[in-house]
N, C-alpha and C positions, 0 to 999 in steps of 0.2 A: 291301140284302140282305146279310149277313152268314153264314151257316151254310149249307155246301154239303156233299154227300156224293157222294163219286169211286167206283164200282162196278164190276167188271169186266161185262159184260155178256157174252160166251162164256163157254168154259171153261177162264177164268183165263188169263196170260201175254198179257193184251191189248196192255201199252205201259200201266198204271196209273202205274207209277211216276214213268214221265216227264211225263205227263201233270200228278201231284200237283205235280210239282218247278216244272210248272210254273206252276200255279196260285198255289201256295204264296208265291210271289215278291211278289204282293200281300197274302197272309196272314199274321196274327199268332200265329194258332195253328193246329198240324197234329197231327188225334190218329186215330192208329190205336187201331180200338176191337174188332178179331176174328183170331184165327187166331194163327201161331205163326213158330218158326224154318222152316216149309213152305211160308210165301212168299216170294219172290225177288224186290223191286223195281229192277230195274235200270235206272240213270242213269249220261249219256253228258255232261259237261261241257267243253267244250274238250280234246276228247279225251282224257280222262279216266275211264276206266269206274269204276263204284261201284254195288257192289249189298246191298242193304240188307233183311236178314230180317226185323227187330224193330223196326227205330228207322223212326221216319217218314220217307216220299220227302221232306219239306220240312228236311231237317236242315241242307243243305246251303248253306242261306240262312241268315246267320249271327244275323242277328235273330228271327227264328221260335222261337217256342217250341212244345216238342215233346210229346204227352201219348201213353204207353201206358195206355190202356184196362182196366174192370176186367173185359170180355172175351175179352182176350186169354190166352193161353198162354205164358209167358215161361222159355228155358232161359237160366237167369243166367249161365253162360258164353259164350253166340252172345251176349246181352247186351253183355257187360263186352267180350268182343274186338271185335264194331260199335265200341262206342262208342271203342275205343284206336287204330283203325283213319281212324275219322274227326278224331278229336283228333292223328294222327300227320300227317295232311292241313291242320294248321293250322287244324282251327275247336274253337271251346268248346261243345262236349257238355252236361256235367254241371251249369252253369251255369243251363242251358234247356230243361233233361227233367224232368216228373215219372212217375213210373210210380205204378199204383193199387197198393195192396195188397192188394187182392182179387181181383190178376189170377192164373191159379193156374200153380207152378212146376213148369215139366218137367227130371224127375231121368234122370238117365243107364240108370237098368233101365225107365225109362218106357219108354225110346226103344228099348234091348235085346228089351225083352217085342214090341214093335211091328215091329223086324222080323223075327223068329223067327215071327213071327202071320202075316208077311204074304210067306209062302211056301206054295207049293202052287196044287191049283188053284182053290183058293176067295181068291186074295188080288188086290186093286183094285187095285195098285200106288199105295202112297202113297210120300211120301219116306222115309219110316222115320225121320222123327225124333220121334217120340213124342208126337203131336198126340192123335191118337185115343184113345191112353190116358188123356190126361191130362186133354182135355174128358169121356171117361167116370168116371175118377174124381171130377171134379166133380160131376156128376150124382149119383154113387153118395155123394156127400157124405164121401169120405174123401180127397179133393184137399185138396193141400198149398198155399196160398196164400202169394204173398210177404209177408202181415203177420203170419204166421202162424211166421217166420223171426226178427223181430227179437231175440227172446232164447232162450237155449238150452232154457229148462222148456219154452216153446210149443212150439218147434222140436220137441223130444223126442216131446212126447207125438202132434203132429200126424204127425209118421214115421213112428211107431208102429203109429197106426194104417192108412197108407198100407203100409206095406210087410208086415204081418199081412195083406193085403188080395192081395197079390202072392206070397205064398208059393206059393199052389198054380199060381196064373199061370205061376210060375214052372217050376215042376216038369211041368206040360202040357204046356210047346214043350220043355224040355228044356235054358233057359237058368239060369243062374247065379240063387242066389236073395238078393235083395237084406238089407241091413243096417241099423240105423240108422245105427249108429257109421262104416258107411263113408257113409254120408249126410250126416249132419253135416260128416265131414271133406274134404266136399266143397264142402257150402254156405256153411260158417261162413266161408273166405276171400274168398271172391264174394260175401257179406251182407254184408262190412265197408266193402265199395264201395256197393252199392247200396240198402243199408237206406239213406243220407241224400237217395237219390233218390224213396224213395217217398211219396205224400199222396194228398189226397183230389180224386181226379180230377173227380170230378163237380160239385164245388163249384167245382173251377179251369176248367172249362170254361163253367158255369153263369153265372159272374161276367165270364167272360170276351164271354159275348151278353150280358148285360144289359150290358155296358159297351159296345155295341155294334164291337166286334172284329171281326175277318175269321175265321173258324174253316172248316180244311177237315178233315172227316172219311174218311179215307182206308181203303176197303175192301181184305181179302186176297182170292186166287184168285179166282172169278167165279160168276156169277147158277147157271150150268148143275152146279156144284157144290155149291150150299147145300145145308143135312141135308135141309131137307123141303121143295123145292122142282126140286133137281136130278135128276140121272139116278140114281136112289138102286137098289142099295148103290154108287154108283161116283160117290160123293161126298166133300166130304173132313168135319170133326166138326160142325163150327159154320154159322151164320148170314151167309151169304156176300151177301144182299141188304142194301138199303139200311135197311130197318126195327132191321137188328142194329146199326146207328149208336147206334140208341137206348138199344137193352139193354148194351152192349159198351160203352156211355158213361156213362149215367146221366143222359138228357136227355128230354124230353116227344118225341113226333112233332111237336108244335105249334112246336116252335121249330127247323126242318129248314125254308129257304127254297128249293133248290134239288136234282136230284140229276142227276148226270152219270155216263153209264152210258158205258164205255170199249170200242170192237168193234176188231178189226183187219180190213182191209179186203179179209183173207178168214177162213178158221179155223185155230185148232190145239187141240189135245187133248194134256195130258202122261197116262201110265199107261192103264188099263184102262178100260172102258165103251163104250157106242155112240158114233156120229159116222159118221151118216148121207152126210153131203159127203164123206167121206175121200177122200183121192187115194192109191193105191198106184202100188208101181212106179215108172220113172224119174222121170217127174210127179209125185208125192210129194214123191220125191228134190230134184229138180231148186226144186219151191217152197220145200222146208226150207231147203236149203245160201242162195237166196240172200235170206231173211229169217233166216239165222242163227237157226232157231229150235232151240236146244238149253236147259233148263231152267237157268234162274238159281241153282236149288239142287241140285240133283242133277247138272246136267250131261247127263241125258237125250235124248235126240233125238225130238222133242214130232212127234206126226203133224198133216199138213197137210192141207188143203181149203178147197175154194173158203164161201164168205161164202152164210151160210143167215140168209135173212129171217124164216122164221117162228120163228126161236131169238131175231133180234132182237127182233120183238114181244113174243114172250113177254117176256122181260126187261125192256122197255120198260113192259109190265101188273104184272108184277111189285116191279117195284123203283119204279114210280112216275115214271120218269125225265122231266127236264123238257129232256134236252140231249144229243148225241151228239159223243162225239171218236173220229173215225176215225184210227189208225194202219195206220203200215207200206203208205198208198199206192203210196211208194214203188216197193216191192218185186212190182208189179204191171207198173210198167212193159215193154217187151217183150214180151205175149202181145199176140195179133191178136185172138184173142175172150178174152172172162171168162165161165165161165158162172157162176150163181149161183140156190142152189136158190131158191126163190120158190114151191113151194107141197109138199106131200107128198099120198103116194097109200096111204091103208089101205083093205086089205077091197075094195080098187076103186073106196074112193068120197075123192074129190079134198080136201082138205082145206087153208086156208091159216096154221091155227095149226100148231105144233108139238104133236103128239102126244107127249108127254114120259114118257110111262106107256107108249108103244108103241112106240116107237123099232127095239126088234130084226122087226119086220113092217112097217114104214113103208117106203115106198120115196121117193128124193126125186125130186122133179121140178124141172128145170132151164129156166132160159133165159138166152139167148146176149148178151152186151152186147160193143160194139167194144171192143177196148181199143186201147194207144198205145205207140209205140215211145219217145219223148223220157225221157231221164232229166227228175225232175222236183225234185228237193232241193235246186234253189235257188230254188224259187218260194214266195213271202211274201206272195200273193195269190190269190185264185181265179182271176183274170183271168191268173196268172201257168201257168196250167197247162192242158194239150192239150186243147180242147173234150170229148173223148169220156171224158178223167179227169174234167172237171166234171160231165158227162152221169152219170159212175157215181157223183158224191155226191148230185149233185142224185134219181136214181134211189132212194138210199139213203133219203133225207128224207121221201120222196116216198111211199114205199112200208111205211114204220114210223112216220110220221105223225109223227116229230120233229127238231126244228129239229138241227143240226149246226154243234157251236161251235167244235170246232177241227179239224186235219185235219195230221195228220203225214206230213214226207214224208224224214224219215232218224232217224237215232239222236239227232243230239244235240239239247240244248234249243233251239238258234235253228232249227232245220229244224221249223217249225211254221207253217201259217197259222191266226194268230186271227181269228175273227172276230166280233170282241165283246168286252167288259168281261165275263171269267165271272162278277164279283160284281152285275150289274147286273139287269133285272129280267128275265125270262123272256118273250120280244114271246107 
């Protein structure tokens, strides 16, 4: 097995990144293929924190070579500082990246118009870094692509008509209205680094499975976020399931041997939308502060709750998933009970999928699992952790009807129990 794909399975901020960094260890290529500077991959190395918007979770392993995708969203500045950030850390970057040029560039009024847009009370709380615009101007077919950069005529004329296109955007919220000429002289120093990064991804990936390689394709935010699949409008632009591997890469479905859908071992939610399990009040509180859930890119304070199974299913039907890696066990330890929704009640009548289209009338329904006092983050085995923790994966497996390959129980990469070769076949 060679080609795997890493998913978040909630709503985003599962532990993917750690997850990737750690797969990757056996991979020779890691490509991120969706999303923008609005994910936050955050990895814990020997005490070490590094969290990584653009560049893939596997960068950090100095043999791996790194691909951005031609569905991605790329602001060529979060770019170029990632990558001065990690080369400042002593590894070679620019050696081991290719980025597509048909991934399309997020320009600084992108990101301006986005958050001026995402005030009031019709706004989903995104990051405001100009995602949304910048996958709508693709669509709208006046996105600005990075191959569309390498010389000043293309440059020119492609601004042109992006930022003709922004004018009256502009003048609607009441922000500033954009330029070429300060476009250019914005880009043109950030092209001169990254135009010799960019090629043809699909073919360096393509070659890279028929040479039978290790490839992990590593997904942004999560399942309950994709455009048309999640809690829509309180979603973020793009294809957050495993399918957008393909589009975001330039690859068959037929050549995807695995997909590894990422849960934490309960929930969180960054910004606005439903979220059923929610915990308010000191309970909230009290689960945030100690899974340190605050958002990788904003800094946010992401809402908590307990671990909903008919979101895992969905996700698990969804995305195809042949594998589960449970994070942040940890952070469970010390309750006497867990509960955990396991089924939902519409209209009165019981239901065990997720209703995803009905969410603000759903009500959840709960049941109570032991939980366990022992800190558990130094166990490297299932055997190594309190029967009633094993009880809640084994529950886990059990109950979404798929096998569960890793299982975290701290931040950093050795605080992991594997259980399994991920490149191996799926029992």
């Amino acid at each position: 097995m060679t080609a795997i794909v890493v998913v978040g399975a909630q709503w985003g901020d599962e532990g993917k990144g750690k997850i990737v960094d750690l797969v990757a260890e056996r991979a020779d290529v890691v490509v991120r293929y969706g999303g923008g500077a609005n994910a936050g991959h955050t990895l814990k190395v020997n005490g070490q924190k590094v969290v990584t918007h653009l560049l893939p979770s596997g960068v950090l392993h100095p043999t791996t070579r790194c691909v951005l995708g031609a569905g991605m969203v790329i602001d060529p500045k979060v770019l170029l500082e990632e990558i001065l950030d990690i080369e400042g850390r002593g590894l070679s970057v620019r050696s081991r990246i290719t980025i597509s040029g048909r991934a399309h560039a997020t320009l600084p009024f992108q990101a301006a118009i986005d958050r001026a847009a995402n005030a009031g009370p019709r706004a989903i709380g995104t990051t405001g870094r100009g995602i949304g615009p910048t996958y709508s101007d693709k669509s709208a077919r006046v996105g600005v692509r990075l191959g569309d950069l390498v010389s000043s005529t293309r440059a020119r004329s492609a601004l042109e008509a992006l930022v003709d296109a922004y004018k009256w955007r502009a003048r609607a919220v009441g922000a500033a209205e954009p330029s070429v000429d300060e476009a250019l002289a914005f880009l043109e120093p950030l092209m001169r680094d990254i135009q010799p990064l960019l090629g043809d991804t699909s073919l360096l990936v393509d070659r890279a499975l028929r040479d039978n390689e290790r490839v992990v394709f590593e997904g942004a935010q999560g399942t309950l976020l994709d455009l048309d699949h999640g809690t829509y409008p309180f979603v973020t632009s793009s294809n957050t399931v495993a399918g957008g591997a393909c589009t975001g890469t330039g690859i068959g479905p037929t050549r995807i041997d695995a997909v590894f859908g990422i849960t934490k071992a309960y929930c969180t939610r960054v910004g606005h939308g439903p979220f059923p399990s929610e915990l308010h009040g000191t309970a909230g509180d009290s689960l945030r502060e100690a899974g340190e859930e605050y958002g990788a890119t904003t800094g946010r304070p992401r809402r908590c709750g307990w671990l909903d199974l008919p979101a895992l299913r969905y996700a698990v039907r969804v995305n195809g998933l042949t594998a589960l890696a449970v994070t942040k066990l940890d952070i469970l330890s010390g309750y006497d009970e867990i509960p955990v929704c396991t089924q939902y009640r519409v209209d009165g009548e019981l239901t065990a999928e997720l209703p995803v289209d009905d969410l603000d009338r759903a009500e959840p329904v709960f049941e109570r699992f032991t939980g366990w006092k022992e800190a558990i983050s130094s166990a490297r085995a299932l055997g190594d952790l309190p029967a009633s923790a094993r009880a809640y994966i084994t529950m886990i497996e059990e109950r979404v009807e798929t096998r569960i390959a890793m299982v975290s129980v701290g931040a950093e990469r050795a605080e992991t129990i594997v259980l399994g070769d991920p490149f191996a076949r799926a029992r």
